[in-house]
N, C-alpha and C positions, 0 to 999 in steps of 0.2 A: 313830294320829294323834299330834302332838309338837304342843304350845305354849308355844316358851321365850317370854316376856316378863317382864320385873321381876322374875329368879329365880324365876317361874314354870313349873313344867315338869308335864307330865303326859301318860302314853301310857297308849292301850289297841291291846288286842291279845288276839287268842283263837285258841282251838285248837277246831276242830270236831270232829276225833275224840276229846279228851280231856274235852272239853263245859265247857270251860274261856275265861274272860272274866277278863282280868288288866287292873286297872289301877293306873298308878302314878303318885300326886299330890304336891308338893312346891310349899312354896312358898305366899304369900299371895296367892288367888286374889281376883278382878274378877268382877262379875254376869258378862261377855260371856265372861271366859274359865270361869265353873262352867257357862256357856249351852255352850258348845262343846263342854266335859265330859258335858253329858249328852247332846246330839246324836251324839257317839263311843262312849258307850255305849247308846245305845239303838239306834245303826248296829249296835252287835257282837251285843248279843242279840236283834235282828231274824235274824240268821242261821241261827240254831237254832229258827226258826220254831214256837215254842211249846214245844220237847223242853227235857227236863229239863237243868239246869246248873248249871256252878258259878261265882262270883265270886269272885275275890284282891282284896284292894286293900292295895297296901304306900303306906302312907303316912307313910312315914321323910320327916321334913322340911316334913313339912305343917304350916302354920301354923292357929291356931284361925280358926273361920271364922264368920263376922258374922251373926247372925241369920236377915238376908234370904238369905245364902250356904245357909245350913243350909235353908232352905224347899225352896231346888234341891236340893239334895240329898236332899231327904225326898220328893221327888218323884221324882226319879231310884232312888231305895230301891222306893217303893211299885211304881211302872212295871218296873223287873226283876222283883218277884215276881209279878205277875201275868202277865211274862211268861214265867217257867219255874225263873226261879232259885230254886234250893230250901238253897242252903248259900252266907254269904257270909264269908268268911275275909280276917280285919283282922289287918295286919303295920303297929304302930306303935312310935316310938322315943319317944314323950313322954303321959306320962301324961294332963293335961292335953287333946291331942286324943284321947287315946283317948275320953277319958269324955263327950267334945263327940260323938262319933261314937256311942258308947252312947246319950246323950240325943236326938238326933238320931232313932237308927236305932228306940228305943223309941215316937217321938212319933210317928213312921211303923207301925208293929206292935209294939202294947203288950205281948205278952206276947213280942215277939222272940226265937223258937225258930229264928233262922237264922243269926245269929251264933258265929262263933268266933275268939275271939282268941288268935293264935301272935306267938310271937319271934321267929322266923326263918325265913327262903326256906325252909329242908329243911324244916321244921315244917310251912309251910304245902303243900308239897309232899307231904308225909308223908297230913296230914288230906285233901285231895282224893285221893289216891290211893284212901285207903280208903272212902272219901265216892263214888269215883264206880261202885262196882258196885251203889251201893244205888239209884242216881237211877233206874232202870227196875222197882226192886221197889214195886209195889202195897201193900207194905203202911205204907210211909209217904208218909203225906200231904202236904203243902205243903213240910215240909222234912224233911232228913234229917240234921239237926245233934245230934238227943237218939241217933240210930245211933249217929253215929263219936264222939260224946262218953262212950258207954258201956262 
């Protein structure tokens, strides 16, 4: 799904065989358009019907996001993990939202063992690669982010 409005942009898009949920955010979003964001993503990882996954999110250009903005988002956080995402890999260009996205993704899971932040598409390509032979091993838990960080 695409929602250009007021230099607002943002898709999602996923890969069933690579167990993979990309989204890409840009832009100073509106309650109704982070509402759509998470209706688009909770479409994508409804798909994978509970199996293990992984989330991208490049959010080059994303503007810091307002309090109330951040609740949807910490909602859209909690609801992916419980429904399978076990690794979520943040591609950002400004510090700033980075550490919005840190705080955020912490107030949603305090001790946030699912996070990994890369620099760049191959990076993030790189860590799901090696991230996704683990998602069917038993021996880790809710996430698999302390594996491919090791």
């Amino acid at each position: 799904m695409t929602a250009p409005e007021h230099n607002v942009h943002f898709e999602v898009s996923l890969s069933l065989q690579r167990r993979v949920v990309r989204a890409r955010l840009a832009g100073l979003f509106s309650v109704g358009q982070m509402q759509a964001l998470a209706a688009a993503l909770s479409q994508a990882t409804h798909q994978f019907r509970g199996a293990r996954h992984m989330l991208v999110v490049d959010m080059r250009g994303l503007r810091p996001l307002d309090p109330h903005l951040a609740k949807i988002l910490a909602e859209i956080i909690v609801h992916g993990r419980r429904s399978g995402c076990v690794l979520c890999v943040h591609l950002s260009d400004s510090t700033v939202q980075r550490l919005r996205a840190h705080q955020v993704t912490r107030e949603s899971s305090p001790s946030d063992d699912f996070t990994v932040d890369v620099s760049s598409d191959l990076e993030a390509e790189r860590v799901t690669e090696e991230a996704r032979s683990l998602l069917d091993d038993g021996r880790y838990g809710a996430s698999v982010r302390d594996a491919v960080a090791a």
